[in-house]
KEGUMAR-760749 format. One line per 8 residues: their letters; for each residue x, z, y of N, C-alpha, C, O. Coordinates in nm, 2 decimals. Layout:
<rs>
a> X/Z/Y/X/Z/Y/X/Z/Y/X/Z/Y ~ ...
</rs>
This chain:
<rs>
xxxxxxxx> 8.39/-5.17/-3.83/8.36/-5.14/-3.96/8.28/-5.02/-3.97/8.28/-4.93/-3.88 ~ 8.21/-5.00/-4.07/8.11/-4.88/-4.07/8.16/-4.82/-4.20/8.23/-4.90/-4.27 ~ 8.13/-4.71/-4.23/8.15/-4.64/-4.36/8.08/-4.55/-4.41/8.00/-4.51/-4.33 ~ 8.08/-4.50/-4.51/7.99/-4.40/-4.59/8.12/-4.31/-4.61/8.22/-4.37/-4.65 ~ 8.11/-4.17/-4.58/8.18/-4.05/-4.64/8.13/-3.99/-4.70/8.01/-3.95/-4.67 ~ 8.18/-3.95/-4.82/8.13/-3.92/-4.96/8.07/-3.72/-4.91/8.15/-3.67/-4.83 ~ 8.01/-3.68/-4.94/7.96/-3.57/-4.92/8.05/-3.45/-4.94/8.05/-3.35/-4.87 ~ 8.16/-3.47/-5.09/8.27/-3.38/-5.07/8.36/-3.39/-4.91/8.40/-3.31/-4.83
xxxxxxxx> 8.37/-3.52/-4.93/8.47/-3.50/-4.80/8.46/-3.47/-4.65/8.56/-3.46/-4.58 ~ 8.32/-3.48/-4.62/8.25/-3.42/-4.54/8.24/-3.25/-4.57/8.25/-3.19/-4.46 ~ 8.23/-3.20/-4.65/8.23/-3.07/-4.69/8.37/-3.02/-4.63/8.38/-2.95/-4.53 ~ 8.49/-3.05/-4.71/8.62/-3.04/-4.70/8.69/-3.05/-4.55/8.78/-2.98/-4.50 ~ 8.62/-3.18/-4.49/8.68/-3.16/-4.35/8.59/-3.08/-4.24/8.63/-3.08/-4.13 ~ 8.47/-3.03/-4.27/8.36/-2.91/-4.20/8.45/-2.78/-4.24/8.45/-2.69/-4.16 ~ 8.52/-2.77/-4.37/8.54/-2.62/-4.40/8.70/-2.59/-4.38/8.76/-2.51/-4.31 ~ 8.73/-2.68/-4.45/8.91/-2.63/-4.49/8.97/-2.73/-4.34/9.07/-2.68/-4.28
xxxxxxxx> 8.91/-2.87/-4.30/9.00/-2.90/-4.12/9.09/-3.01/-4.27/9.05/-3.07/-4.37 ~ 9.22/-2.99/-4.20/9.32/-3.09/-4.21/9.30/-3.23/-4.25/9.26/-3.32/-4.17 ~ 9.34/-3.25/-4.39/9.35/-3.47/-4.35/9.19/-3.49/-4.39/9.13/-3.58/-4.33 ~ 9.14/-3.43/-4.48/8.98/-3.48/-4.48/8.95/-3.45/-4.34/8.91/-3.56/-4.30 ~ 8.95/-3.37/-4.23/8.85/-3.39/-4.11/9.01/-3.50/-4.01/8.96/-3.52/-3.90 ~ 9.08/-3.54/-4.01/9.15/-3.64/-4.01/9.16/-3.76/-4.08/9.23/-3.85/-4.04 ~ 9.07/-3.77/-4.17/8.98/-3.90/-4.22/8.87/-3.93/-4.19/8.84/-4.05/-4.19 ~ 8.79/-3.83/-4.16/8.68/-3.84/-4.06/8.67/-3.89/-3.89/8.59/-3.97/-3.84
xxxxxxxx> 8.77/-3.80/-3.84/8.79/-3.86/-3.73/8.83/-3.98/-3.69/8.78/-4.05/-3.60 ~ 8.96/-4.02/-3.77/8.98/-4.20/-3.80/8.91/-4.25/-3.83/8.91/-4.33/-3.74 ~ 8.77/-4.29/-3.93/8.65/-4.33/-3.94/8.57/-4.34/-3.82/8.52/-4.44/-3.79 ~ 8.55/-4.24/-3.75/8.52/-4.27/-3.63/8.53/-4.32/-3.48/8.44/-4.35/-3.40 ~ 8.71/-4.34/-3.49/8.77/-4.40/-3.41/8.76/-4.55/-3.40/8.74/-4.61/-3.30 ~ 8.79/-4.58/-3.52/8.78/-4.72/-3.57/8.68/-4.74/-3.59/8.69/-4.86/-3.62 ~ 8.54/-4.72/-3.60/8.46/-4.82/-3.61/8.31/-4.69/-3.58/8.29/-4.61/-3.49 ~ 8.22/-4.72/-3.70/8.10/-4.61/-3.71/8.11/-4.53/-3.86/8.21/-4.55/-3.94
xxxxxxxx> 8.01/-4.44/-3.88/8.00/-4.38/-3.99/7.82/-4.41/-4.02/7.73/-4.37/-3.94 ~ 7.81/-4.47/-4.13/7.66/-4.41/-4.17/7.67/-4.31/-4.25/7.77/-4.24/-4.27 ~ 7.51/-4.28/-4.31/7.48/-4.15/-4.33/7.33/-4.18/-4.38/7.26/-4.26/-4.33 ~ 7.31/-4.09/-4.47/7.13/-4.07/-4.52/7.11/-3.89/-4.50/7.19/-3.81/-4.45 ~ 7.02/-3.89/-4.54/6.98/-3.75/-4.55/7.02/-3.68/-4.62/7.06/-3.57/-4.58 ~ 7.04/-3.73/-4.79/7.02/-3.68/-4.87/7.19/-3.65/-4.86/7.22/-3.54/-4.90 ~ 7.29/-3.71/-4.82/7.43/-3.69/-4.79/7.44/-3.52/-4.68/7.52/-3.42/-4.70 ~ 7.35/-3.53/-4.58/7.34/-3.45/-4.48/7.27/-3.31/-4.60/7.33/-3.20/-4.59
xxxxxxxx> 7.17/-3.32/-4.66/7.13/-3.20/-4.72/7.21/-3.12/-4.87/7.21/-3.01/-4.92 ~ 7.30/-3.25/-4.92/7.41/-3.18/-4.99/7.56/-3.08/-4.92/7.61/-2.98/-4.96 ~ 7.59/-3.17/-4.79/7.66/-3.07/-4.74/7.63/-2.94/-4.65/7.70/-2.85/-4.61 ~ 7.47/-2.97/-4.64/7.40/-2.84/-4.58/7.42/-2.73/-4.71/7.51/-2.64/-4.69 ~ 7.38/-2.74/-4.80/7.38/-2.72/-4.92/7.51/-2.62/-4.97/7.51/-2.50/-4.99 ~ 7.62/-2.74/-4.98/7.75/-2.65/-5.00/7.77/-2.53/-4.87/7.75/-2.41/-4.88 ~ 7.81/-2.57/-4.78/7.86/-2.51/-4.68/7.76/-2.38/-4.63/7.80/-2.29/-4.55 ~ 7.63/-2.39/-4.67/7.56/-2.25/-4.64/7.55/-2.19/-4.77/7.52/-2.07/-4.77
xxxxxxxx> 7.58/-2.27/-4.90/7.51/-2.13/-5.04/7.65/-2.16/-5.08/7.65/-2.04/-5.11 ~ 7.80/-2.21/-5.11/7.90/-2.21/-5.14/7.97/-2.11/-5.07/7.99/-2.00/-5.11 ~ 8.00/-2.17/-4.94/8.07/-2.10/-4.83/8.02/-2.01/-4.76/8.10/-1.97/-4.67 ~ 7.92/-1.96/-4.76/7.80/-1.89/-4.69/7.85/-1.88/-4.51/7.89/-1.79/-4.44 ~ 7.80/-2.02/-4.48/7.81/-2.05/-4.35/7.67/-1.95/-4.32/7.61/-1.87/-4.39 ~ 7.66/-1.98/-4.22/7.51/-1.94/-4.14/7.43/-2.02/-4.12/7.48/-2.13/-4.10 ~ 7.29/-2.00/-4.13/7.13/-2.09/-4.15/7.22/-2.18/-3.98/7.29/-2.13/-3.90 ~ 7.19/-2.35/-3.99/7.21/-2.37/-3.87/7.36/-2.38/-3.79/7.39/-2.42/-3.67
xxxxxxxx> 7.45/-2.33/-3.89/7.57/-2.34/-3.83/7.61/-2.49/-3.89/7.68/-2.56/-3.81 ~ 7.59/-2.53/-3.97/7.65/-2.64/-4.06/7.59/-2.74/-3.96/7.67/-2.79/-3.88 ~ 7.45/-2.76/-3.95/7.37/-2.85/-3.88/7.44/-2.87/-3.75/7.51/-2.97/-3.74 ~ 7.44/-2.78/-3.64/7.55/-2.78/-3.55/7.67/-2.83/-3.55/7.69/-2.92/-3.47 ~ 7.76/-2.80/-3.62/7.88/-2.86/-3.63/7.87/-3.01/-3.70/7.95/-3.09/-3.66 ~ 7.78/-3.05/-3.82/7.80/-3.20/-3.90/7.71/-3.30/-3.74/7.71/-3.42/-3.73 ~ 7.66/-3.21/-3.65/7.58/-3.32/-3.54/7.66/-3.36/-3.44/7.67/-3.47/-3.38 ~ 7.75/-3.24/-3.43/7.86/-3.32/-3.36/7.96/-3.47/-3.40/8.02/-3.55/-3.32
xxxxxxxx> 7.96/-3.45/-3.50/8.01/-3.58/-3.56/7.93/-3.73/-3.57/7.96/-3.85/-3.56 ~ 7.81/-3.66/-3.61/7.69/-3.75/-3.63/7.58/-3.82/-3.50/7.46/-3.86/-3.52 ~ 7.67/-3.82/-3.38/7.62/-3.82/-3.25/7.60/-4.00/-3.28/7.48/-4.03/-3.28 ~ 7.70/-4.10/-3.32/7.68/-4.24/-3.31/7.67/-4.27/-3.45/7.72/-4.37/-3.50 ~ 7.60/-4.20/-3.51/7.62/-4.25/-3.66/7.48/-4.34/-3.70/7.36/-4.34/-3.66 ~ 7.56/-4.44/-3.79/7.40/-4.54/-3.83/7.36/-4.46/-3.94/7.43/-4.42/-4.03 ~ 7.23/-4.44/-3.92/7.12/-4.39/-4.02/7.08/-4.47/-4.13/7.01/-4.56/-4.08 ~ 7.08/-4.47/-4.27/7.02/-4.60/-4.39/6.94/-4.48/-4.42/6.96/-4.35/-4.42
xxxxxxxx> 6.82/-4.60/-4.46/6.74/-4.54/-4.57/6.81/-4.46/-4.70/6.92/-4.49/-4.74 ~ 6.74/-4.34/-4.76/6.75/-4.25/-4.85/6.81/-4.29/-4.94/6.84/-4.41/-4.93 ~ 6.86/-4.24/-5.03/6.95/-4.34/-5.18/6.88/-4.26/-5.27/6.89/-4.30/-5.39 ~ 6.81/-4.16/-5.24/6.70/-4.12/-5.40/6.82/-4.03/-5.47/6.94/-3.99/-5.46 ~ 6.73/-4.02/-5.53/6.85/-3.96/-5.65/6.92/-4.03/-5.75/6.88/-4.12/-5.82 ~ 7.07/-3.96/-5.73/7.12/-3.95/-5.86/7.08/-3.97/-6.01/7.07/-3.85/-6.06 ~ 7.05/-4.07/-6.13/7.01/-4.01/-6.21/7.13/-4.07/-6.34/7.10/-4.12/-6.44 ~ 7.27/-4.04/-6.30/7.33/-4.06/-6.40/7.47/-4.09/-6.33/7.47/-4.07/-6.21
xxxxxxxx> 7.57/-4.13/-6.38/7.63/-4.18/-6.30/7.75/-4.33/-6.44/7.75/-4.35/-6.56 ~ 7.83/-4.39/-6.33/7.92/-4.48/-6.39/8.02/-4.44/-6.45/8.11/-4.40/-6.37 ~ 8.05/-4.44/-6.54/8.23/-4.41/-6.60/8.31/-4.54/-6.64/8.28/-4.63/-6.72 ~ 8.42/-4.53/-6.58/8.50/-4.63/-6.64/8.53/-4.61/-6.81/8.57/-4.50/-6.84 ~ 8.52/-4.68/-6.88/8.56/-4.64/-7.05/8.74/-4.63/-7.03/8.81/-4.71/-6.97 ~ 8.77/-4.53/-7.10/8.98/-4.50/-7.11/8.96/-4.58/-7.22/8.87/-4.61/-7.31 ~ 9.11/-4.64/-7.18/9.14/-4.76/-7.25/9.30/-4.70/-7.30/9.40/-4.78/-7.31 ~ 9.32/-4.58/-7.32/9.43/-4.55/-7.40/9.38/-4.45/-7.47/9.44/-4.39/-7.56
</rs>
């Protein structure tokens, strides 16, 4: 099975460790992980101007994970998103 990790949770298990980078690593056990760029430049993103990692440290550590990962074309941007309507 292959999967997409959402960019927060890639953030969360690069920074804070416990069950997000333990959902990562099960994702990886079990099967592959894809990935685009634009997923890779938002958690560059948080983790160096959020967390003020170091230029290059993020890159390092998200490649170790990203050694077998399938690569998809870009997803573009965001330009809105879906809401379920509340029904109470």
């Amino acid at each position: 099975m292959t999967v997409v990790v959402d960019a927060g949770v890639w953030i969360s298990a690069l920074h804070f460790k416990g069950a997000p980078l333990e959902a990562v690593e099960h994702a990886l056990r079990c099967g592959s992980v894809a990935v685009c760029i634009e997923i890779v430049r938002e958690i560059q993103k948080a983790l160096v101007g959020k967390f003020r990692w170091r230029d290059g440290e993020a890159d390092e550590e998200l490649s170790r994970y990203l050694v077998d990962a399938v690569w998809i074309d870009g997803i573009g941007k965001l330009h809105g998103s879906a809401a379920i309507p509340r029904t109470t």
